[in-house]
C-alpha positions as protocol buffer text, in pm:
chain_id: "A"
residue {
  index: 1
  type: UNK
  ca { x: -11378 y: -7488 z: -12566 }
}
residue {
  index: 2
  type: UNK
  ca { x: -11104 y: -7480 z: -12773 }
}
residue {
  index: 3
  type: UNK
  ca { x: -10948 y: -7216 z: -12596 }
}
residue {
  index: 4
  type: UNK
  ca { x: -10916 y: -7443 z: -12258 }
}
residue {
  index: 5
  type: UNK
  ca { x: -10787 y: -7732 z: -12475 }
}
residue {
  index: 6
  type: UNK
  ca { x: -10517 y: -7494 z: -12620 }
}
residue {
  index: 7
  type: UNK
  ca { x: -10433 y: -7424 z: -12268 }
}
residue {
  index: 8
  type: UNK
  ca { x: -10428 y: -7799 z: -12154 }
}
residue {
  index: 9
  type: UNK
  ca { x: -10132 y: -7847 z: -12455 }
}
residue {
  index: 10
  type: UNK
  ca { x: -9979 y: -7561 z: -12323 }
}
residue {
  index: 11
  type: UNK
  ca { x: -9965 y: -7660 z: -11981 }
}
residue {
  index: 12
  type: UNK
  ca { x: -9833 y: -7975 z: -12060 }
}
residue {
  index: 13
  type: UNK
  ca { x: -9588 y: -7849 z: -12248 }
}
residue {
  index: 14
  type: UNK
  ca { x: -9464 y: -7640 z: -11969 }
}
residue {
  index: 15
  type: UNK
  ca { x: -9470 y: -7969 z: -11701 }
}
residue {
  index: 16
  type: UNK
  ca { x: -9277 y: -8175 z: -11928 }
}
residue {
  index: 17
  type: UNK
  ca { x: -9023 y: -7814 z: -11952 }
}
residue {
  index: 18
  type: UNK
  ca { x: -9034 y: -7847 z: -11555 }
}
residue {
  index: 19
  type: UNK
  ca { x: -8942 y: -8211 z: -11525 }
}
residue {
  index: 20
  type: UNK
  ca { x: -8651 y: -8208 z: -11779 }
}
residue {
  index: 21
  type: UNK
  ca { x: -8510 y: -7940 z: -11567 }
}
residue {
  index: 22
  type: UNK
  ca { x: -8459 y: -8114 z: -11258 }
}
residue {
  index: 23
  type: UNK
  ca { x: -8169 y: -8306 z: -11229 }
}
residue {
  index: 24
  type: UNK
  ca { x: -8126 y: -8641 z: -11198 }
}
residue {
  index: 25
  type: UNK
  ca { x: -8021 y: -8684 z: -10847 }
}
residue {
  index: 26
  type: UNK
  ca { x: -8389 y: -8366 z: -10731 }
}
residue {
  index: 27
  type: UNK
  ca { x: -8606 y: -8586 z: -10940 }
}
residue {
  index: 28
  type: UNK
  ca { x: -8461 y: -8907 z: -10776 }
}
residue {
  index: 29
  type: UNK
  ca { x: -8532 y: -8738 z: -10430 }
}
residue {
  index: 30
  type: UNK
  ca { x: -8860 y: -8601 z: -10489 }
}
residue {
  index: 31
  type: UNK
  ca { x: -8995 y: -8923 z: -10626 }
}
residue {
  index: 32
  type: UNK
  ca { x: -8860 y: -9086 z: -10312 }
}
residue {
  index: 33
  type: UNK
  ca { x: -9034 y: -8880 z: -10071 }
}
residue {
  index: 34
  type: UNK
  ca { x: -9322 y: -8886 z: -10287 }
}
residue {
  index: 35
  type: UNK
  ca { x: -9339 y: -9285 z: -10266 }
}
residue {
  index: 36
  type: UNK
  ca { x: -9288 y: -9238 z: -9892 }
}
residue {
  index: 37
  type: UNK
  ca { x: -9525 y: -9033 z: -9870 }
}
residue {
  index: 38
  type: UNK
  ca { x: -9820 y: -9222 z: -10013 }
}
residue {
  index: 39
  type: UNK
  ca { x: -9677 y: -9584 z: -9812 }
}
residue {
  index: 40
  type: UNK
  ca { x: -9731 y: -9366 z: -9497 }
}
residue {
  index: 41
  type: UNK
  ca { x: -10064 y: -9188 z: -9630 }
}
residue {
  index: 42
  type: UNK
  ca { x: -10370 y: -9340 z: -9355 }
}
residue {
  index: 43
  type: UNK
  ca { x: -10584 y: -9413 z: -9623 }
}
residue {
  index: 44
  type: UNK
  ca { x: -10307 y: -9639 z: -9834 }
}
residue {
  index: 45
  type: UNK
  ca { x: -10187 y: -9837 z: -9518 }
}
residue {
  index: 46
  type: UNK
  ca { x: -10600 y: -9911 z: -9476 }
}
residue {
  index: 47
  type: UNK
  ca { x: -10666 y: -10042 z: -9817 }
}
residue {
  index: 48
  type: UNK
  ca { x: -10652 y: -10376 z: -9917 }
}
residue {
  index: 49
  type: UNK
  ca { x: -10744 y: -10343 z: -10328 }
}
residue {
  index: 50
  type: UNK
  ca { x: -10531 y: -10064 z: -10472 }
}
residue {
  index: 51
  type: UNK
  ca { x: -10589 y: -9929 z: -10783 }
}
residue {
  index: 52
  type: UNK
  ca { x: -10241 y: -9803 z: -10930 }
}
residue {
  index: 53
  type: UNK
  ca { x: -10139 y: -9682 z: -11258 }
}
residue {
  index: 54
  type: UNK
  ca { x: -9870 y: -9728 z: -11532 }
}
residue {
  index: 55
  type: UNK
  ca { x: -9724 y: -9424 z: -11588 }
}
residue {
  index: 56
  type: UNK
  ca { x: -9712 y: -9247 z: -11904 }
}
residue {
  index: 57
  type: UNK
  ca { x: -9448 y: -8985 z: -11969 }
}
residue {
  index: 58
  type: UNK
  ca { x: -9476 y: -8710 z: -11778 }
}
residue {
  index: 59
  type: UNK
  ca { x: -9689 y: -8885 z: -11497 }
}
residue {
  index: 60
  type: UNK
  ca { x: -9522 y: -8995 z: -11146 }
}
residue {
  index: 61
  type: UNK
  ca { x: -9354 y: -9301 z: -11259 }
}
residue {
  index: 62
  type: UNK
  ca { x: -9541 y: -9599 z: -11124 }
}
residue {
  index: 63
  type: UNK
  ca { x: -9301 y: -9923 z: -11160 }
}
residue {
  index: 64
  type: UNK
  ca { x: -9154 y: -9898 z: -10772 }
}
residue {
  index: 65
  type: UNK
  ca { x: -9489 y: -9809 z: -10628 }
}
residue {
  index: 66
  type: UNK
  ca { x: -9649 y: -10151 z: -10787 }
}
residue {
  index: 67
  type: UNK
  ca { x: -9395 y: -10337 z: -10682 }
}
residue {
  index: 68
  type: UNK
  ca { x: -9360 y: -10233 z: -10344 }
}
residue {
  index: 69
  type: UNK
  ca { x: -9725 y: -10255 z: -10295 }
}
residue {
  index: 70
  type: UNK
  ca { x: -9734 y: -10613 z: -10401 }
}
residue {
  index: 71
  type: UNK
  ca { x: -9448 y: -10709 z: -10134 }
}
residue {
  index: 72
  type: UNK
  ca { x: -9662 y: -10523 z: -9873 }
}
residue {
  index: 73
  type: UNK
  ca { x: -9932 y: -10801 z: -9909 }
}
residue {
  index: 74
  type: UNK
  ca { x: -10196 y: -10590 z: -10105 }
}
residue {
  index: 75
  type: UNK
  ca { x: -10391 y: -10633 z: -10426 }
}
residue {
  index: 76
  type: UNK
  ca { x: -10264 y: -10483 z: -10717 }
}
residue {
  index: 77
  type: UNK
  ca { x: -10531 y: -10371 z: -10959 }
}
residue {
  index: 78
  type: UNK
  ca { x: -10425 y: -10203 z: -11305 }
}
residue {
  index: 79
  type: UNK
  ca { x: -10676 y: -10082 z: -11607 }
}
residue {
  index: 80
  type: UNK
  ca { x: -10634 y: -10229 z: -11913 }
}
residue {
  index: 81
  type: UNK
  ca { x: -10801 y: -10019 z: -12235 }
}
residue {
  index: 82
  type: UNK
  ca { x: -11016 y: -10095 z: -12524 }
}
residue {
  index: 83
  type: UNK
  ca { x: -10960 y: -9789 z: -12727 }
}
residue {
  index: 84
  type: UNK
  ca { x: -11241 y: -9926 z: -13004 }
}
residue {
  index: 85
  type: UNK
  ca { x: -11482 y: -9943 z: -12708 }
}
residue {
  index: 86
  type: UNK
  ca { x: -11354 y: -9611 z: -12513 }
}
residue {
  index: 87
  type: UNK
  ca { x: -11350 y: -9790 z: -12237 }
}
residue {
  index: 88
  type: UNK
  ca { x: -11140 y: -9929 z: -11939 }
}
residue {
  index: 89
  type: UNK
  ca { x: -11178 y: -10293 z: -11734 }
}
residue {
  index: 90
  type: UNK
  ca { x: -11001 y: -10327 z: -11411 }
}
residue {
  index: 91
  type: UNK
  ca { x: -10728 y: -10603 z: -11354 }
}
residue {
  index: 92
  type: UNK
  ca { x: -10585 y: -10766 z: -11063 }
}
residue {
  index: 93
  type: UNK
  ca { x: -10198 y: -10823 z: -11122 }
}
residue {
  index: 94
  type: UNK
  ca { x: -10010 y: -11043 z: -10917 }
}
residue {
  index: 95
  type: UNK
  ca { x: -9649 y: -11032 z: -11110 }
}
residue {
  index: 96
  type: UNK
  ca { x: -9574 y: -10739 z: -11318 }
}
residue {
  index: 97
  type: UNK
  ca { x: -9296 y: -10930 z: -11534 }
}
residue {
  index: 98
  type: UNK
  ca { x: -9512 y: -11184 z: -11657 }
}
residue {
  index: 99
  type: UNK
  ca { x: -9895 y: -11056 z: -11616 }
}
residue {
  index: 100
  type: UNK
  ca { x: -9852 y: -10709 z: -11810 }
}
residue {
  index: 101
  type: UNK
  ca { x: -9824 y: -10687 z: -12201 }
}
residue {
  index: 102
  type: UNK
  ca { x: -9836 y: -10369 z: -12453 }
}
residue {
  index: 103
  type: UNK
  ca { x: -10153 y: -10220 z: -12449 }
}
residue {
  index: 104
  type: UNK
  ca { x: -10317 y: -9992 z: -12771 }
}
residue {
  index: 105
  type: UNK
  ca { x: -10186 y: -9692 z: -12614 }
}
residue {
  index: 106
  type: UNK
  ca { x: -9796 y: -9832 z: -12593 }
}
residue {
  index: 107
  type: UNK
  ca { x: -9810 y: -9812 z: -12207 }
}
residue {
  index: 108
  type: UNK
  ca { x: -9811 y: -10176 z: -12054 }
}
residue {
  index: 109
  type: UNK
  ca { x: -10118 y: -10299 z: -11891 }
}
residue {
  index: 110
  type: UNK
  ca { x: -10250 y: -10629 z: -11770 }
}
residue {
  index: 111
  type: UNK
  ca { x: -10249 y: -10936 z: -12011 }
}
residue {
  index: 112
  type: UNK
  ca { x: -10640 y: -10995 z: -12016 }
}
residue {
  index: 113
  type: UNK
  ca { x: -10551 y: -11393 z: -12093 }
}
residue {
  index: 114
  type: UNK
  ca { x: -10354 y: -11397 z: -11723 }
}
residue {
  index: 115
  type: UNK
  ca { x: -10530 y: -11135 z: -11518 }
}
residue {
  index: 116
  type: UNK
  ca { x: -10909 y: -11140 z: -11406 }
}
residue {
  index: 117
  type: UNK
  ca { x: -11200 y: -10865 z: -11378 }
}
residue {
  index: 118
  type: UNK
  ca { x: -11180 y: -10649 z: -11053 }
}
residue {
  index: 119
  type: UNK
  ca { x: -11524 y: -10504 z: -11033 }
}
residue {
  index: 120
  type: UNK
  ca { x: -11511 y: -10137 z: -10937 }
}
residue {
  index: 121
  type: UNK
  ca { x: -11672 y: -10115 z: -10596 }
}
residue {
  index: 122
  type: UNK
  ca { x: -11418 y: -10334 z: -10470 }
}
residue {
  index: 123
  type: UNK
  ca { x: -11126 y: -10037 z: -10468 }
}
residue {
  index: 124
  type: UNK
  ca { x: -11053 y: -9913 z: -10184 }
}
residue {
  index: 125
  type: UNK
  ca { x: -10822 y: -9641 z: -10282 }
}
residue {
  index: 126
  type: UNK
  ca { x: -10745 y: -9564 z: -10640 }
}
residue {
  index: 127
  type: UNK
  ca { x: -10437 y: -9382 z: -10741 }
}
residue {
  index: 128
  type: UNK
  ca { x: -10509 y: -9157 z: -11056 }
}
residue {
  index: 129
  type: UNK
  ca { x: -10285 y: -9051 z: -11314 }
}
residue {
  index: 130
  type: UNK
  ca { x: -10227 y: -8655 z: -11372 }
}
residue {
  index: 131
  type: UNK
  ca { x: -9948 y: -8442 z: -11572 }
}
residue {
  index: 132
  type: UNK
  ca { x: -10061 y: -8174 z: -11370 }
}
residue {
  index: 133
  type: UNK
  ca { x: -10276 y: -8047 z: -11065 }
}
residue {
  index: 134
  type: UNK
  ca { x: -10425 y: -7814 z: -10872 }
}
residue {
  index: 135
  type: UNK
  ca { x: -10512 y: -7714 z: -10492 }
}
residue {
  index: 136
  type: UNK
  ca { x: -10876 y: -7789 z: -10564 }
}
residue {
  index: 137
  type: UNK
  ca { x: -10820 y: -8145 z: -10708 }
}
residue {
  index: 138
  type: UNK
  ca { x: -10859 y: -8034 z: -11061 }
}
residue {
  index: 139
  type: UNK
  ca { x: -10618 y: -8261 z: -11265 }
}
residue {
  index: 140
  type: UNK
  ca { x: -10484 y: -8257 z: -11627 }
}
residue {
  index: 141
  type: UNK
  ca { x: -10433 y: -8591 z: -11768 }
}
residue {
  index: 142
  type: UNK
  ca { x: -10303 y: -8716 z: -12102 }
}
residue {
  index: 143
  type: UNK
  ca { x: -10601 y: -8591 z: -12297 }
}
residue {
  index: 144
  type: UNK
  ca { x: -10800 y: -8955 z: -12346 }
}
residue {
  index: 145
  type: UNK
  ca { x: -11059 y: -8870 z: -12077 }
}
residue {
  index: 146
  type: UNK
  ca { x: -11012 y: -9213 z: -12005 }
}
residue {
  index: 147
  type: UNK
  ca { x: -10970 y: -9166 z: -11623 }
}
residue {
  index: 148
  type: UNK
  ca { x: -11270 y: -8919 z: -11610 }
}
residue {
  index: 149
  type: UNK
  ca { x: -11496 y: -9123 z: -11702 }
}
residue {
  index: 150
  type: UNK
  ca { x: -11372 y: -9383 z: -11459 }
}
residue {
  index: 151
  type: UNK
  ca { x: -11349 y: -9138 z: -11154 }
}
residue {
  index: 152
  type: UNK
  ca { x: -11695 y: -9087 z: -11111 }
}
residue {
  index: 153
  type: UNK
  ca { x: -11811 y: -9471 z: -11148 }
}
residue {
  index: 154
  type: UNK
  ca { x: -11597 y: -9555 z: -10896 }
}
residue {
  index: 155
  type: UNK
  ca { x: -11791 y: -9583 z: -10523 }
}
residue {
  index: 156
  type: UNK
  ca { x: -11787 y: -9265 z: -10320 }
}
residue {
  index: 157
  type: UNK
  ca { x: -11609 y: -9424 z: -10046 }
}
residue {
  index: 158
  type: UNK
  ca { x: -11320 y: -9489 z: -10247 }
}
residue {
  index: 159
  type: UNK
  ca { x: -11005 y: -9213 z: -10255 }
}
residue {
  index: 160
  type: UNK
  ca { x: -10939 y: -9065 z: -10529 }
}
residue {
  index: 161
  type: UNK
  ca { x: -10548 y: -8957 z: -10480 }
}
residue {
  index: 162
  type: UNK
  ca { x: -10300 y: -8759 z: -10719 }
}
residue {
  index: 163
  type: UNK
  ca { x: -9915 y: -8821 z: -10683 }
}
residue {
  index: 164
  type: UNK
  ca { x: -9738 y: -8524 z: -10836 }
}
residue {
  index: 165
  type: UNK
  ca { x: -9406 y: -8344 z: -10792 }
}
residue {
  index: 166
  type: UNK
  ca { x: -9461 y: -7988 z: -10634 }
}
residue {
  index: 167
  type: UNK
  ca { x: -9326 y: -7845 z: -11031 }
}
residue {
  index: 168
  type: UNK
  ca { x: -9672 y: -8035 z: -11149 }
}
residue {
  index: 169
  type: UNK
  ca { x: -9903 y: -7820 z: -10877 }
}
residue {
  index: 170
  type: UNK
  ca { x: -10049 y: -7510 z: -11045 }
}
residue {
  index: 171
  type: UNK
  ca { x: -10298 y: -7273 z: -10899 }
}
residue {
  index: 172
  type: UNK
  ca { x: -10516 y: -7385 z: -11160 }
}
residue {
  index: 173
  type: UNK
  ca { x: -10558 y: -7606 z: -11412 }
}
residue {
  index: 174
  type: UNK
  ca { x: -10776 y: -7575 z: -11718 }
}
residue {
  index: 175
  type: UNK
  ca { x: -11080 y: -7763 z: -11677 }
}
residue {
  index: 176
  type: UNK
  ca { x: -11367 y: -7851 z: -11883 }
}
residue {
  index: 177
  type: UNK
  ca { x: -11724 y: -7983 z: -11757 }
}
residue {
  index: 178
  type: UNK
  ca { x: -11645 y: -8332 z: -11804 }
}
residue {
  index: 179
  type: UNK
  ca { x: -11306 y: -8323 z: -11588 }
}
residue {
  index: 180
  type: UNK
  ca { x: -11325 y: -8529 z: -11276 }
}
residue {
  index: 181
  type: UNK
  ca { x: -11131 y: -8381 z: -10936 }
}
residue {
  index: 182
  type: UNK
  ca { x: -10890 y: -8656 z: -10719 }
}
residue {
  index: 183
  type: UNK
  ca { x: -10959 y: -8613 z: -10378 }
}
residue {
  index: 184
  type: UNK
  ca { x: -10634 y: -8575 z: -10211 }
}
residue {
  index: 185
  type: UNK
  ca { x: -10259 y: -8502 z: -10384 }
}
residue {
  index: 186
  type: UNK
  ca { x: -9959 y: -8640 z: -10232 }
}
residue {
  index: 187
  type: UNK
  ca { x: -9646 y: -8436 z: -10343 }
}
residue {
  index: 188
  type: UNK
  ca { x: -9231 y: -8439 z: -10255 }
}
residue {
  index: 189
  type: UNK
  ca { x: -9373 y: -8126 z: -10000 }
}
residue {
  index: 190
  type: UNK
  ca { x: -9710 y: -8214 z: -9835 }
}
residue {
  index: 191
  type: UNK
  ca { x: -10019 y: -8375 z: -9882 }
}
residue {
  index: 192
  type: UNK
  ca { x: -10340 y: -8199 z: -10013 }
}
residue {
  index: 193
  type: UNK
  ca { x: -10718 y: -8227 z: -9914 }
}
residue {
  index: 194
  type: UNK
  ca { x: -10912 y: -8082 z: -10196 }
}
residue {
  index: 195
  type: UNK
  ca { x: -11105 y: -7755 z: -10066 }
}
């Protein structure tokens, strides 16, 4: 056990090493593409509730992709955390400048005073979170667990998709029993069905 977490700090260690060694302009280009990518993916263009992310460092940033998928006429949806409670409700956002605040973990999330309840088998698509992935849909988060313990509650139907830069694809990533898989990954290079 703590062997695999060891690894987990390691091989976050070694993304964020990765991502600081791209320049500005290859990041700029691969995060492009990567956007493009998911605003072409089938299953995006079908969905009409969208759960997105904000991004914490070392994640695909997230702040175009909301945006853009609020001009496109779909609903936003965004977690908001109670870290007392462990857990996670889901928000529907309509203006990112004045419905998000700071959230406990010092990423912004929606203002629960401006934002209402999105109940979970209403996402169509939900776009996880990951510092790092591999082929199979394992993923390697920030180390709260939040988002594996959401993964699994959410309905079957819904995709589960993982937006990563190809430097964040490894052939595997250290996982532990309570790890939850995305479904698909969407990278700067090509799109990937778990197998």
């Amino acid at each position: 056990m703590e062997e695999i977490r060891e690894a987990k700090e390691e091989l976050r260690a070694n993304v964020e090493k990765a991502i600081q060694a791209l320049d500005t302009e290859a990041r700029k280009r691969k995060l492009a593409t990567i956007q493009e990518r998911l605003f072409d993916f089938a299953n995006f263009l079908e969905a009409r509730i969208v759960l997105l992310y904000v991004n914490a460092p070392n994640e695909i940033p997230s702040a175009a992709i909301i945006h853009k998928t609020l001009e496109i006429g779909k609903i936003v949806v965004l977690p908001a955390f109670d870290v007392q409670k462990n857990r996670v409700a889901l928000m529907k956002i309509d203006n990112p400048q004045t419905d998000l605040t700071m959230g406990p973990r010092q990423i912004l999330e929606p203002n629960p005073q401006r934002c209402r309840k999105v109940p979970l088998e209403c996402i169509d698509i939900a776009i996880i979170p990951g510092i790092a992935l591999d082929e199979k849909g394992g993923r390697l988060g920030a180390g709260d667990g939040y988002y594996d313990r959401l993964i699994p509650k959410l309905p079957i139907t819904t995709r589960k998709v993982g937006l990563a830069m190809e430097e964040q694809i490894f052939q595997q990533v250290p996982m532990e029993s309570h790890d939850k898989y995305v479904d698909i990954i969407i990278t700067d290079k090509r799109v990937i069905y778990k197998i």
